[in-house]
Structures are given as C-alpha cells and as structure tokens.
Residue frames relative to the residue before (quaternion, step in Angstrom):
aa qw qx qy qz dx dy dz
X 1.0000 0.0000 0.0000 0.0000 0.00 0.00 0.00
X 0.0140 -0.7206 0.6895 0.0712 3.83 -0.82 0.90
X 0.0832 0.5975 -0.7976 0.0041 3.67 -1.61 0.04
X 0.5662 -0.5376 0.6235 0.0394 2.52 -1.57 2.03
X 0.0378 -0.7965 0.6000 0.0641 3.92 -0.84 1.00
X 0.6082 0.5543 -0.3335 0.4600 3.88 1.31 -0.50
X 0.3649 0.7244 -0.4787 0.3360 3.47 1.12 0.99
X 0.4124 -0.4868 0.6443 0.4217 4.26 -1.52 0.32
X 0.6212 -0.5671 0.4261 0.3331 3.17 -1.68 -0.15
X 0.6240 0.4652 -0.5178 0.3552 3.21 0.83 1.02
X 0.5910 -0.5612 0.2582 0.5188 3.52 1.91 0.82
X 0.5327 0.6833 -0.3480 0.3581 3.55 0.99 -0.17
X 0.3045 -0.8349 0.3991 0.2256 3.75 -0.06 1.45
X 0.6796 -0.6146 0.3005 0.2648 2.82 -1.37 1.37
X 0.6692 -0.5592 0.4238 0.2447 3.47 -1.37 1.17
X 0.8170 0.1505 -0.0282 0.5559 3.40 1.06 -0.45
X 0.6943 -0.3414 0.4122 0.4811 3.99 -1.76 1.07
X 0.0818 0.5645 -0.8210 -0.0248 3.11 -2.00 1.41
X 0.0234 -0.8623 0.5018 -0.0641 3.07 -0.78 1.51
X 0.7185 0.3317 -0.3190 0.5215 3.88 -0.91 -0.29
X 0.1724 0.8419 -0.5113 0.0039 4.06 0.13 0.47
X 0.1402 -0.8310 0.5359 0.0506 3.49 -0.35 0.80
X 0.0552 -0.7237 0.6727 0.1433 4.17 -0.28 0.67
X 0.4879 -0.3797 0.7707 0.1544 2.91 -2.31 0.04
X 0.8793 -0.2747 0.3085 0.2370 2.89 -1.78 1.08
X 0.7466 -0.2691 0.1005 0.6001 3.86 -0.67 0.92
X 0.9000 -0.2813 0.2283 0.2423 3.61 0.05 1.47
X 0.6928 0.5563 -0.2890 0.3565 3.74 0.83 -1.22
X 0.7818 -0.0811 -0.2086 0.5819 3.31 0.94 0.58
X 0.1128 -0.7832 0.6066 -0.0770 2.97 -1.80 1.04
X 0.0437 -0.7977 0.5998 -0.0443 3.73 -0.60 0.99
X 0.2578 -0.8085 0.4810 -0.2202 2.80 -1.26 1.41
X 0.1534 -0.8012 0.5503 0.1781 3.99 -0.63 0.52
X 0.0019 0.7835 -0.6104 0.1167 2.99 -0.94 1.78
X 0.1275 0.7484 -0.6264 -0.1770 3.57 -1.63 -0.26
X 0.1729 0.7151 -0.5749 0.3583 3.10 0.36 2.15
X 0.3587 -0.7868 0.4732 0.1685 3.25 -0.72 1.98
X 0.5402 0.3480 -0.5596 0.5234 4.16 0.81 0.34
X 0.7434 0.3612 -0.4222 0.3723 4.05 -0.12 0.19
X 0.6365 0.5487 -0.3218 0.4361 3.35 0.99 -0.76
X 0.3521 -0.6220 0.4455 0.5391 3.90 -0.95 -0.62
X 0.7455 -0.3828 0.3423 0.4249 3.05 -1.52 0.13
X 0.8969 0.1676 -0.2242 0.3424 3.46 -1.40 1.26
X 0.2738 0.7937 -0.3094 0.4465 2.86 2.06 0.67
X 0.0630 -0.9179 0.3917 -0.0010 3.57 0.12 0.99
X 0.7383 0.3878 -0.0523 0.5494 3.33 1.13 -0.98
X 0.6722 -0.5497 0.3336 0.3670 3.74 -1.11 0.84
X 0.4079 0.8601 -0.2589 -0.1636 3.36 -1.22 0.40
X 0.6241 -0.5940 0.0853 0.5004 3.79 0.18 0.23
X 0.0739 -0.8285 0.5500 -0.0748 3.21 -0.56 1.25
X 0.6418 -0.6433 0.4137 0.0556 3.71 -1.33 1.23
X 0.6713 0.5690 -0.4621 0.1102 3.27 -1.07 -0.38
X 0.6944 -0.4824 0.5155 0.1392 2.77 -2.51 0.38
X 0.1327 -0.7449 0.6522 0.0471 3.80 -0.19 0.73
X 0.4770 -0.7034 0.4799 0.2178 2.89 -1.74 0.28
X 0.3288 0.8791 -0.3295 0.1024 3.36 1.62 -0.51
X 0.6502 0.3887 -0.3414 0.5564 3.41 1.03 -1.06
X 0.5339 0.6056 -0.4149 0.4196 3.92 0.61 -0.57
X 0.9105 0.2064 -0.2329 0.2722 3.13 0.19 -1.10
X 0.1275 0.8853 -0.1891 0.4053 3.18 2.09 0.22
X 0.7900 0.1687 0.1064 0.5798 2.99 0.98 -1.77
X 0.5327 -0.5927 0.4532 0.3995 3.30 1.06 0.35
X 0.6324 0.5711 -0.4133 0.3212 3.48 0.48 0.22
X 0.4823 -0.7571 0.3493 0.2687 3.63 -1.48 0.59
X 0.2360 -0.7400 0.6297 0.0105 3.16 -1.01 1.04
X 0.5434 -0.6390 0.5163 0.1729 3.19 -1.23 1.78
X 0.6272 -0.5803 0.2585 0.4507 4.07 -1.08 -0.53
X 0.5343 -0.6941 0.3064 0.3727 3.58 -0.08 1.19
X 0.2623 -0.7793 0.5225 0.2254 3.85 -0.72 1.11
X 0.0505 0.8421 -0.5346 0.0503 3.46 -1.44 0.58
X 0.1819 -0.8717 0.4174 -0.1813 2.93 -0.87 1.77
X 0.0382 -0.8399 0.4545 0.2943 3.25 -0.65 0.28
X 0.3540 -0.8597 0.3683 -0.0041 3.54 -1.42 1.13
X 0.5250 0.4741 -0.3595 0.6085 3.02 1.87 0.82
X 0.3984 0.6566 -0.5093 0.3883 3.19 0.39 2.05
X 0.7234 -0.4510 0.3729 0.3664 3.46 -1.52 0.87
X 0.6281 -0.2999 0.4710 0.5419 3.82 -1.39 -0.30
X 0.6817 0.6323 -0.2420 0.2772 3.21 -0.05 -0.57
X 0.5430 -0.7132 0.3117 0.3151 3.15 1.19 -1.02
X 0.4570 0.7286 -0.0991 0.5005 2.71 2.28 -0.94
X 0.2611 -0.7108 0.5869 0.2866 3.97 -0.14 1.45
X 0.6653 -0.5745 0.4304 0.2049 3.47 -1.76 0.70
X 0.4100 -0.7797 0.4348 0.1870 3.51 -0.76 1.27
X 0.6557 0.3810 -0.3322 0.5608 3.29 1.16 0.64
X 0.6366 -0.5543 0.3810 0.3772 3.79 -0.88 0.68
X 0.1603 -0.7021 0.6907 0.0653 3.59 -1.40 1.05
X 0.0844 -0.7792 0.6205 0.0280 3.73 -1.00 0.42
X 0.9397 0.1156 0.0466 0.3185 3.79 -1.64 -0.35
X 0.5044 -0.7608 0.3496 -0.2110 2.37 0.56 2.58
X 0.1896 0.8001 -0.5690 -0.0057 3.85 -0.40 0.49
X 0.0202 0.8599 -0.5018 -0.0910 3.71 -0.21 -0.03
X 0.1721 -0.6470 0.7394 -0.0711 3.31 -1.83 1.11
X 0.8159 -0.1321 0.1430 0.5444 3.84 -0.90 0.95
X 0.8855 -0.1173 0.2417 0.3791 3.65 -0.83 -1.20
X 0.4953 0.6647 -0.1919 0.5254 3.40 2.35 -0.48
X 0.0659 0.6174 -0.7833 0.0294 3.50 -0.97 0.80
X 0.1473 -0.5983 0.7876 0.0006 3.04 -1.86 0.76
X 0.1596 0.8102 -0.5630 0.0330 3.49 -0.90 0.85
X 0.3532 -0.5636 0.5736 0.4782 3.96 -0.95 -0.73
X 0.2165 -0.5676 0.7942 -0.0117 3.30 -1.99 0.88
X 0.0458 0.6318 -0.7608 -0.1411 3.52 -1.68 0.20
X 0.5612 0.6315 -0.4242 0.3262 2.91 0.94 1.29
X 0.3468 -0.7031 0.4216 0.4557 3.93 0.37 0.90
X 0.1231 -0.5947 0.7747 0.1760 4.27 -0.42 1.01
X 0.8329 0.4264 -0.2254 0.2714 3.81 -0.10 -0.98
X 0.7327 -0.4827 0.4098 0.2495 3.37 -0.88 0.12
X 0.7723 -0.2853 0.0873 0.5608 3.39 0.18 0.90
X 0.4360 0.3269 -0.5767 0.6087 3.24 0.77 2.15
X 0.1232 -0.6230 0.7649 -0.1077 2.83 -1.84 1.49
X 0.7681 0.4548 -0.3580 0.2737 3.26 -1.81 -0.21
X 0.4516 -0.5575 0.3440 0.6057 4.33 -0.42 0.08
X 0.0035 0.7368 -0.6743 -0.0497 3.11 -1.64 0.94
X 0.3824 -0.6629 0.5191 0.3807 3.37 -1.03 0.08
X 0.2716 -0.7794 0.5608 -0.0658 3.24 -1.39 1.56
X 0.1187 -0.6873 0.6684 0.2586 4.10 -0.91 0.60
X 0.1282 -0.6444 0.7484 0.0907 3.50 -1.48 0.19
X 0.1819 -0.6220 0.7542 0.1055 3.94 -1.35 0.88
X 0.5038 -0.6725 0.5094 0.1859 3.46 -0.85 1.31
X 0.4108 -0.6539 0.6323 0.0623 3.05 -0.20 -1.50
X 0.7516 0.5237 -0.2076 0.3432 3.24 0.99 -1.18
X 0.6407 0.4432 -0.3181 0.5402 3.47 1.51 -0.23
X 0.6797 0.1125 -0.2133 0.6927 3.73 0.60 -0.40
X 0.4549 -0.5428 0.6823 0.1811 3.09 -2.65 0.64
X 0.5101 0.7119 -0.3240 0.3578 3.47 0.63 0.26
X 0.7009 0.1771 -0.0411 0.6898 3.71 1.41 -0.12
X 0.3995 -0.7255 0.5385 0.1550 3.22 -1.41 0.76
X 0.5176 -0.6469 0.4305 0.3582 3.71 -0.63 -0.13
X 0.0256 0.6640 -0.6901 0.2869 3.48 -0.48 1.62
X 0.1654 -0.8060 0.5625 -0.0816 2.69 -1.98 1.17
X 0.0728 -0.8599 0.5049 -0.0206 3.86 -0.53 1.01
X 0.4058 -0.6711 0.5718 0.2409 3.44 -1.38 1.06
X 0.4628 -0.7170 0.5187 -0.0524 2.54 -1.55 1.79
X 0.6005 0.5048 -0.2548 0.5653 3.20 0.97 -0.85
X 0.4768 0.7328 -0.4436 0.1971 3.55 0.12 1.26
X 0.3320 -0.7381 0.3631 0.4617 3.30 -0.72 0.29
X 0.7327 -0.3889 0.1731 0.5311 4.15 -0.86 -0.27
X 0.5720 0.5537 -0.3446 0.4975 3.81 1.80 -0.55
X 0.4406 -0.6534 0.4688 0.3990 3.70 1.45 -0.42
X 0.4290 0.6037 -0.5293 0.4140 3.88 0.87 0.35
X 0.5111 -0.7410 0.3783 0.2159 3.16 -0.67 1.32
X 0.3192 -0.7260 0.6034 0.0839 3.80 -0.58 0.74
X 0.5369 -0.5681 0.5907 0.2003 3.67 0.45 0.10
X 0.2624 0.7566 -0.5639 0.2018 4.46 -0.90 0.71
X 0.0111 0.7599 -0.6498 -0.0157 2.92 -1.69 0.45
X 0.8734 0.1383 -0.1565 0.4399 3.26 -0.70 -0.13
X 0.0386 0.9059 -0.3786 0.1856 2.96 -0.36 2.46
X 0.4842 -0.7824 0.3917 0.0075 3.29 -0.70 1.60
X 0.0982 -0.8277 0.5523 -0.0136 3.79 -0.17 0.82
X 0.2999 -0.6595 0.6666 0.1751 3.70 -1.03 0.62
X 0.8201 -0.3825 0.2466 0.3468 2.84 -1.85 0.97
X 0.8087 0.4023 -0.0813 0.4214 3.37 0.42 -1.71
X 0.5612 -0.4575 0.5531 0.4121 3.82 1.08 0.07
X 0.7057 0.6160 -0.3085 0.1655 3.86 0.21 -1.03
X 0.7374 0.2730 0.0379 0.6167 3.21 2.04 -0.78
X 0.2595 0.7720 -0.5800 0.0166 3.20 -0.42 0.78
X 0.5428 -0.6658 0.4871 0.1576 3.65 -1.97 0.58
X 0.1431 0.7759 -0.6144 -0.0085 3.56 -1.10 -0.20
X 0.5538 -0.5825 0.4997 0.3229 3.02 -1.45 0.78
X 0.2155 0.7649 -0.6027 -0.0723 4.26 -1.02 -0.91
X 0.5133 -0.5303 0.6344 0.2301 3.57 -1.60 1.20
X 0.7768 0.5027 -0.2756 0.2605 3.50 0.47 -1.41
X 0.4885 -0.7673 0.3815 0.1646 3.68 -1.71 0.57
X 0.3016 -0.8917 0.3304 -0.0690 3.45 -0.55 1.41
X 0.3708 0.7636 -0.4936 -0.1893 3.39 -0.19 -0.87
X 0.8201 -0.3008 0.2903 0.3908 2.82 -2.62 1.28
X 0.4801 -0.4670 0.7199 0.1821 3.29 -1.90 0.87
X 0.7880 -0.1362 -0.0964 0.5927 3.77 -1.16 1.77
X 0.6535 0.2975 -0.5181 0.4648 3.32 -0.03 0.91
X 0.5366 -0.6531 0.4677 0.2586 3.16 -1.91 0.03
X 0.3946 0.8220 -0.3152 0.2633 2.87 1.92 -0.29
X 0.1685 -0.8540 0.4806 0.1066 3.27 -0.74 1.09
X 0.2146 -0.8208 0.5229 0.0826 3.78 -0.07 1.24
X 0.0225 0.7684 -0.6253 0.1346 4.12 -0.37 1.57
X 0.6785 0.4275 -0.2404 0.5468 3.80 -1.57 0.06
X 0.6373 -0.6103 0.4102 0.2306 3.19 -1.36 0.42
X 0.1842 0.7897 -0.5537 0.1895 3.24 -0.53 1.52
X 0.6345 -0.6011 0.4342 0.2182 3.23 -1.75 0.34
X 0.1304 0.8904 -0.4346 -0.0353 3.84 -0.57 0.91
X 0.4125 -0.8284 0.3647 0.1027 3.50 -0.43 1.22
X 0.2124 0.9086 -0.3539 -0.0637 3.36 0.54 0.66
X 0.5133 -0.5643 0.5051 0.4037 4.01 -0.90 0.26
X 0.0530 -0.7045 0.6923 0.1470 3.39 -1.06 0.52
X 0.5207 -0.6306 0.4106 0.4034 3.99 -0.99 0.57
X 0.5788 -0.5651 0.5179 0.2783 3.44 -1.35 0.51
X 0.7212 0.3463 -0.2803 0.5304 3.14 0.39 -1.82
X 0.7896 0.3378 -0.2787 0.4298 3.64 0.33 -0.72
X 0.4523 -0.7844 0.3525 0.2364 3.88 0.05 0.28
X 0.7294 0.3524 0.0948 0.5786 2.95 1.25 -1.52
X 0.5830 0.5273 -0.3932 0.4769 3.44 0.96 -0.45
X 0.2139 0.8570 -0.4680 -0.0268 3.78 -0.74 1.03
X 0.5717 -0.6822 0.3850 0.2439 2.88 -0.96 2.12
X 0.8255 -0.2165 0.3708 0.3663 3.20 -2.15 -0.37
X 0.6401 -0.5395 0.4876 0.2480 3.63 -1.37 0.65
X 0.1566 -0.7910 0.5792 0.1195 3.98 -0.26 0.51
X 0.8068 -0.0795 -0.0172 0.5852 3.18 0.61 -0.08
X 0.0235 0.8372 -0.5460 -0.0234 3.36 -1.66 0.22
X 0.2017 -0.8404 0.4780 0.1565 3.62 -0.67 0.74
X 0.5650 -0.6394 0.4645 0.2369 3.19 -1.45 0.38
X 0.1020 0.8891 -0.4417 -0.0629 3.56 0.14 0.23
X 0.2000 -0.7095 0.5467 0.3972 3.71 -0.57 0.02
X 0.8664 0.1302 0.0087 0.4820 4.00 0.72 -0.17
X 0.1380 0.8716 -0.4682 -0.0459 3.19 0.70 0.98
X 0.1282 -0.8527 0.5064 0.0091 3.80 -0.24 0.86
X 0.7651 -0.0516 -0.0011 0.6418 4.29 1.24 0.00
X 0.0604 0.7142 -0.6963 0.0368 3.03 -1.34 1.19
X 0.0153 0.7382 -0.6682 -0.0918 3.21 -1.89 0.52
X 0.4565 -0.7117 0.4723 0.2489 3.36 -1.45 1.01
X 0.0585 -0.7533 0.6490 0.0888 4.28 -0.32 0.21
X 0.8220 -0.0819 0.0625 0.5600 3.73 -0.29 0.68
X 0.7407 -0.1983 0.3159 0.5588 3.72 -0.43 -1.81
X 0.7305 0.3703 -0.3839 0.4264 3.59 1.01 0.24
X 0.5200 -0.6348 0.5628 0.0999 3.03 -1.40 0.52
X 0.2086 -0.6638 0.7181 -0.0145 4.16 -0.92 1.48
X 0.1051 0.8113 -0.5750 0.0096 3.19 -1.06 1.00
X 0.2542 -0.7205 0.6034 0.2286 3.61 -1.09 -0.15
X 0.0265 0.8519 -0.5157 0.0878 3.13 -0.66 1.16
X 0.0682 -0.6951 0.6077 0.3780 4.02 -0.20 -0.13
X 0.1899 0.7072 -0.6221 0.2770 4.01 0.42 1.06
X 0.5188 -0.7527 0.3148 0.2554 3.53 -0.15 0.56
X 0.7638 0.2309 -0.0286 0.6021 3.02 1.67 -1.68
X 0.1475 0.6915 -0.6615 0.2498 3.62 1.07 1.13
C-alpha cells in the first residue's frame, strides 16, 4: 500500500520536491520539507515543514478515515511560515523538531534548531513553537540536526555555539551534542540541557529511549 502525502487538499501532488520525511509511530503522522505553492499558503516562497495525517494505516485495514489535516509548523508567533528556508524534520507523538534559517522568534536569527507541538492529533492545544537550540539562559546557540525521542519528551541537536552546564561551571565550546528535556505539561517550554557531549564533529544522531547514538570522528567516543 503507498499514499502520496505531499498533496493540497484536493489530493493533487504538490507543485514542488517533498523531501527528508519523517513519520510517527504506525504512520499517523508525517512531516515533511516542501516548497510547493498548491500546499503552502499563498505568497509563500521559501521551503518548509509541513504536517499531516494520512490515511494509510486506515485504509490498510479497511477502515474509515475522515480528510487528512495539514499544516505547516515552521512559523513565526504569528502563524506566518518563515521567510527563510526550514529543512530535516524529526518527529515524536505531536512534536516536530526541525532547522529554520529563519528568525521564528523574537530576537533570534541565523539556522537554529526549533520544536513545534502540532496539534493535529489532539483538539486541545494550538500550534506554537520554541527554539531548541538553546543555551540554559535561553540565548540562542545556533543548531541543526535534530533528534526526537520516542515520547516527544527529549530531544537533541547538534551547535558550534558556547554554553555552560546548568549548576556547573563547566564550560561546553566547539561543536557538540545537547540533549535537552522539553516540558510535557507545557509542550514548547524547553527546560535546561541534562546532559551534553563534547564532540569534535558531530555528523548523525539518534535518540533510543534516554540514550543517545552518536557519530563522532572524536577519537575516544
């Protein structure tokens, strides 16, 4: 069974490459990096990370499936998709984590790594977004390549930029890996760093429960 998901909502595939796709658990959600003016909104110019709900596992089973919703989730407070390209999509439950070189936030610029709480599986919350790629003072650190745990509860990134460890003096410089907790009750609200590694090249990460699989050309990883 395939089902085309880079489609407008009349099922018609998108005018433009959907690429890097990441799904959720049996399929029921999937996010994606696009820059296709029938999926995007009007005057939308620049790639970005867009949601939805396929039917695949529905129809699979012979079961019915309402019209798949779809959203995009690399946007400003506002609502407004970012005027600068977003890319590499990760996903946990209702949680995307992606890059943006687009400032979504207030007085952040450059590519950072961003979480976003859809929405699209529960009515009960709205879609809001927060920069991940912080440090514990919330001064943006610059990120890319972001990593989500099963549960949405944890997510990774890569960052050039300099930090140090929450109650420690430790000072954390050079390109390294940081694992951070994001709140439950609050979605978007992300806490201090729990842990962090030094790397001299970090180039692929994945979350498995609470640990963390890197790649590193560090010698003594």
């Amino acid at each position: 069974m395939v089902e085309a998901v880079s489609v407008d909502t009349t099922g018609k595939l998108g005018t433009g490459d959907g690429v890097s796709p990441a799904t959720r658990f049996l399929a029921t959600m999937v996010a994606y990096a696009i820059r296709a003016p029938n999926i995007l909104p009007a005057g939308t110019s620049n790639q970005q990370i867009v949601a939805t709900t396929p039917c695949i596992v529905e129809t699979t089973l012979a079961l019915s499936c309402g019209q798949p919703q779809t959203v995009v989730v690399s946007v400003d407070q506002n609502g407004v998709p970012g005027r600068a390209n977003s890319s590499n999509p990760a996903i946990a439950e209702q949680r995307i984590g992606f890059t943006s070189l687009a400032g979504l936030l207030p007085s952040v610029s450059g590519q950072q790594a961003y979480v976003a709480n859809t929405c699209l599986l529960s009515g009960s919350c709205t879609l809001s977004v927060a920069l991940l790629s912080a440090d514990a003072n919330g001064k943006a650190l610059g990120g890319d390549f972001v990593s989500m745990e099963g549960s949405g509860a944890f997510a990774s990134f890569a960052t050039q930029g300099s930090s140090s460890s929450p109650g420690t003096s430790e000072s954390v410089s050079g390109r390294s890996l940081l694992l951070r907790l994001i709140c439950v009750s609050h979605s978007t609200a992300v806490k201090d760093s729990i842990a962090r590694y030094q790397l001299g090249l970090q180039r692929d990460q994945r979350i498995f429960g609470k640990l963390e699989e890197f790649k590193s050309e560090v010698g003594n990883e």
